[in-house]
N, C-alpha and C positions, 0 to 999 in steps of 0.2 A: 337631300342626300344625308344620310347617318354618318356619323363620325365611325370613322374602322377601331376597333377597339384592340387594345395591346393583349400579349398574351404570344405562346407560345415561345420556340427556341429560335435562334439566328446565328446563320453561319459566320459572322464576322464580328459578335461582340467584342468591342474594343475590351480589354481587362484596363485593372485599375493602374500597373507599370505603365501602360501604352497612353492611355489617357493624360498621365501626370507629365510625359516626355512631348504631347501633341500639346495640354498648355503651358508650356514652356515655350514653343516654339512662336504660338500664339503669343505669347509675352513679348517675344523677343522681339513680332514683328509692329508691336504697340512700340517698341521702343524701352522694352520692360519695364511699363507699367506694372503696379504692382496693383491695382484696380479688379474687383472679381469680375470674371468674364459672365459666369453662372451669374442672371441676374434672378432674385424671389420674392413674390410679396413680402413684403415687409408688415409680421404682425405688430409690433412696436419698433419707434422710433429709434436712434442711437442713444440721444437726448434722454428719451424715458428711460430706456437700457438704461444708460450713466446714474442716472437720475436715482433707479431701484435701487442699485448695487451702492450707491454712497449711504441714500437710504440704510438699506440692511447693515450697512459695516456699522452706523451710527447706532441702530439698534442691539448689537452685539456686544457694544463696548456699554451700553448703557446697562445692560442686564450685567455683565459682569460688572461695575460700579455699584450695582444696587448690590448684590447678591456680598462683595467684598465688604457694602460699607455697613448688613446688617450683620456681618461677620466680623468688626474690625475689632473686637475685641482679643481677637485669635490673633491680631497683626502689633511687631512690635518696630518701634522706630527707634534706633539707634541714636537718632544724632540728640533728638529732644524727650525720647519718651514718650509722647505724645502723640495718637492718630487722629488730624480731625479729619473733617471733608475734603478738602485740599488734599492732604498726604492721600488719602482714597483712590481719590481722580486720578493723582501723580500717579498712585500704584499700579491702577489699573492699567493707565497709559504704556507703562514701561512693559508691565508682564505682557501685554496681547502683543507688543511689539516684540517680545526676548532681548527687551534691552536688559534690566535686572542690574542696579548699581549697587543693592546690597545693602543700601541705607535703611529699607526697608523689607521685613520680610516675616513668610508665615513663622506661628509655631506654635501653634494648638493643631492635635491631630485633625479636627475641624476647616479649619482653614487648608491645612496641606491636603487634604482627600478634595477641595472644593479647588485647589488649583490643580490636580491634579485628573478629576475627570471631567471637571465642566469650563478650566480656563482652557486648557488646552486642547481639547474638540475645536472649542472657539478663534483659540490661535490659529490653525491648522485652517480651519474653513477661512478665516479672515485674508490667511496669504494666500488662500485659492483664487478667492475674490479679486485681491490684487495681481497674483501672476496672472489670472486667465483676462484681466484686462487688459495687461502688457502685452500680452502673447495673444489676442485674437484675431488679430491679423494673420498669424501661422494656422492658429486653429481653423480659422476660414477657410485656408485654402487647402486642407484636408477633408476637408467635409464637401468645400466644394469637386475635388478630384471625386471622393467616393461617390457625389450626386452625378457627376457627371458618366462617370462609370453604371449608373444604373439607368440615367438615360440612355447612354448606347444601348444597354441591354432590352430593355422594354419598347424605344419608340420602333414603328412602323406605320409606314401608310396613313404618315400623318401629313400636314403644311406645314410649310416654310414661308414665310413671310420677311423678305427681304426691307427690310426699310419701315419704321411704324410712325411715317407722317400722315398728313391728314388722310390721303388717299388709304393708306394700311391700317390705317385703325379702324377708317371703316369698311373696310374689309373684312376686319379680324372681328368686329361687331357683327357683322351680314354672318360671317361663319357659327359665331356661337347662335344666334337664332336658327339656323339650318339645322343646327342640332348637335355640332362640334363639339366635342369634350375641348376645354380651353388647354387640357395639358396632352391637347394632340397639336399643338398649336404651337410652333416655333419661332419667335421674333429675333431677327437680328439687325442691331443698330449700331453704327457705329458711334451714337450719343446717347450717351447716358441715363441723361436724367426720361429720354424716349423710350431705352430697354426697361427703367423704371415705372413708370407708365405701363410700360405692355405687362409687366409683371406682376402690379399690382389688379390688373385684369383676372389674372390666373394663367395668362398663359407662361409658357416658358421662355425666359430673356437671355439671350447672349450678346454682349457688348466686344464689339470688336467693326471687321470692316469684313461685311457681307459676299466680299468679292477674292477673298480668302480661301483657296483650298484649304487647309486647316480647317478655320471654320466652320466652312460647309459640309464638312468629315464629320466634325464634330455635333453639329446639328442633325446627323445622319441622310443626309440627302442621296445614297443610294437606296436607300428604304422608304426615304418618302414618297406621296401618292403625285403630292402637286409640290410646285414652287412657286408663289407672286411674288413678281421684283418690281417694288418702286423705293427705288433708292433717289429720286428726284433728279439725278443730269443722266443723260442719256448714253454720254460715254461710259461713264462706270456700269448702266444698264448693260452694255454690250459687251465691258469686259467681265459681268458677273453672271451674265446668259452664258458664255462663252463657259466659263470655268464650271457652271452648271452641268451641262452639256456635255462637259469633258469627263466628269463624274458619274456621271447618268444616263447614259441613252434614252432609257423609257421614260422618267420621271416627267410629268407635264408641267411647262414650265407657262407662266401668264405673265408680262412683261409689258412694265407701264413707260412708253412715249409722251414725251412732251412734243417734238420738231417732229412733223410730218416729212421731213425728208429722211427720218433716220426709221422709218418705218422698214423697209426693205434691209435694211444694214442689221438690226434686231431680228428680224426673222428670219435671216439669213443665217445670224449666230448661234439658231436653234428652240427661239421659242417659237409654241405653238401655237398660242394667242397674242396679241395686241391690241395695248388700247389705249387708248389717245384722248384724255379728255381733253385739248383743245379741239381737237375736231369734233369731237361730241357734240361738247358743249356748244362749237359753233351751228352745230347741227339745230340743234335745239333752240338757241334763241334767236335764228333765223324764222326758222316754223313759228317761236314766238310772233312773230309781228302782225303774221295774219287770223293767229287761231287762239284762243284762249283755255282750250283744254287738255292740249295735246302734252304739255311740259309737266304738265301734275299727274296726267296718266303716266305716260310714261317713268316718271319719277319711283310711281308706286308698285307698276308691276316689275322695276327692278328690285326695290325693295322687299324684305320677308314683311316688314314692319304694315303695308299696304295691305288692303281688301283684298286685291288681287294681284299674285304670283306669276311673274312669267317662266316657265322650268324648261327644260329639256330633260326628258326619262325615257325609259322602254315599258312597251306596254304592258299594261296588267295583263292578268289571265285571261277575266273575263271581255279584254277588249277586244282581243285579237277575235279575227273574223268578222267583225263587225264594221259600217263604216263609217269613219270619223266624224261624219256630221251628226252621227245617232248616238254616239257618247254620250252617257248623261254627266252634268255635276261639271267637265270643262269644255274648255271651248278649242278644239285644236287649230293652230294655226299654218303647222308646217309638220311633214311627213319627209325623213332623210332617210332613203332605201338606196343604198350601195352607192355611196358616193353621190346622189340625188338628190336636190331639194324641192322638193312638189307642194306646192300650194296648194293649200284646201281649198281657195276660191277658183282654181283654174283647173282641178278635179275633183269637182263637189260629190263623188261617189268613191270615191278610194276608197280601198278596203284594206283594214290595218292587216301585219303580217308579221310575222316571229322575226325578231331582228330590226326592225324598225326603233328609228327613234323620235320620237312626237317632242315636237313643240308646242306647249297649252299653255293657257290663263286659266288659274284654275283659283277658284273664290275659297276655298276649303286650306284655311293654314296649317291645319294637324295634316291635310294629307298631302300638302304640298312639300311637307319640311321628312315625310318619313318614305314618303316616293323612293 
């Protein structure tokens, strides 16, 4: 399957007011965390951030020391007369700060034009430095409202990925092989250093709790294609199906069970799929005891990463009219005509038909991922 790609207009872009009033509420329901919900790769660390910026400041002060101290003949000191390097240092200290106690000061027209276009540019940018490190916190969460306001605007007919533990990460792995654009790709966690992870991916992180109207407004899940929920306990699966479903009628939701009694209680709550890797897996290493190749097959034709693809598509062009066993290039296994699932070995003549949907193993990666 191709990733749907964004583009056109949408009847219900959130604007940037609405946006800034839905993470507040979000906040409110964190307990007003002040934590950014928006999570993004992080191209550099805070660390290095911190790091640069002390960096630069040192360098600033150090060009104005140089620049003052090949000037200091233009500087006169009150108290002794006298400018050596010290008084300099002192100088430079006080001017970048606006401290200025007057003990020292320009008075060649030299030195007053050098404090005057090149100390102070440098003041100026130095208490940028320091306010926008005070203040990044505020800054953040403007930049995040505006990001989030342009995701509303742009996603559609993307995934949602409730939960990004082991089971959702490899999921969200399986989709970018498929062919996924990662920022069609929605994670929500309500752990942190998880939505980090998913974001350093590329895809798109929101930290909060998955089962949040909010949230899922916010993630836009009336627009989206699909929704996988493994949130890991079963009850919050059912209450986050639930609230899904309440938002979405059509949206297809895949909904991951641990307790095989709560299989009927989830699909009852509106998802469309289930799946249950204890059962699975019991499945599986049952069959293990007798057979030694069936767990690696199988393994691979779930995976993209495998020789051979197991898909569900509709037929090409050129299939239709033809019958499934004369196919060249896959091997079909299943034929679902109106609610039907007809086995290719118990109708070794069927003949494909417009509207059908095939089940194949097909050995060809490029054509299995653009099907």
């Amino acid at each position: 399957m191709q990733a749907r790609r964004t583009g056109g207009k949408h009847k219900d872009p959130m604007v940037f007011g609405h946006v800034r009033r839905v993470l507040r509420r979000i906040r409110a329901e964190r307990g007003g965390a002040q934590a950014p919900i928006l999570i993004q790769r992080q191209v550099t660390s805070p660390e290095v951030m911190l790091g640069f910026r002390a960096a630069l400041v040192f360098a600033l002060l150090a060009a104005v020391f140089a620049v003052f101290l090949l000037d200091r003949s233009g500087l006169v000191d009150n108290v002794d007369g006298h400018v050596s390097v010290t008084d300099v240092l002192y100088f430079t200290m006080i001017t970048v700060t606006t401290v200025g106690y007057g003990d020292i000061i320009p008075v060649s027209d030299q030195a007053r034009l050098i404090d005057a276009f090149f100390v102070t540019p440098v003041r100026i940018f130095v208490w940028f430095i320091f306010l926008g490190t005070a203040y990044q916190l505020i800054i953040q969460r403007l930049i995040e409202e505006w990001r989030m306001t342009r995701l509303q605007r742009d996603l559609h007919d993307h995934v949602i990925l409730c939960g990004y533990g082991d089971s959702g990460s490899v999921a969200a792995g399986e989709l970018l092989l498929r062919g996924w654009d990662p920022e069609q790709i929605v994670v929500i966690d309500s752990r942190r250093d998880e939505v980090q992870r998913a974001a350093e991916q590329g895809f798109i992180g929101l930290h909060g709790n998955a089962s949040s109207e909010e949230m899922l407004r916010v993630a836009g899940v009336p627009r989206a294609l699909a929704v996988i929920v493994s949130v890991g306990r079963d009850d919050t699966t059912v209450l986050t199906v639930l609230t899904i479903r309440q938002l979405a009628k059509q949206v297809r939701i895949i909904a991951r069970v641990l307790e095989q009694e709560n299989v009927k209680l989830v699909r009852s709550s509106g998802a469309d799929v289930i799946v249950s890797p204890p059962r699975f897996g019991g499945y599986l290493m049952a069959d293990a005891v007798e057979s030694h190749g069936v767990v690696e097959f199988i393994g691979e034709i779930l995976s993209f990463r495998g020789d051979y693809q197991l898909q569900e598509r509709e037929p090409r062009a050129q299939e239709i009219g033809r019958a499934a066993r004369d196919i060249e290039g896959v091997l079909v296994v299943e034929v679902r005509r109106g609610g039907r699932r007809i086995g290719c070995w118990q109708d070794k003549g069927i003949v494909i038909e417009p509207g059908d949907r095939l089940l194949v193993i097909d050995s060809d990666a490029v054509v299995a991922g653009t099907a």
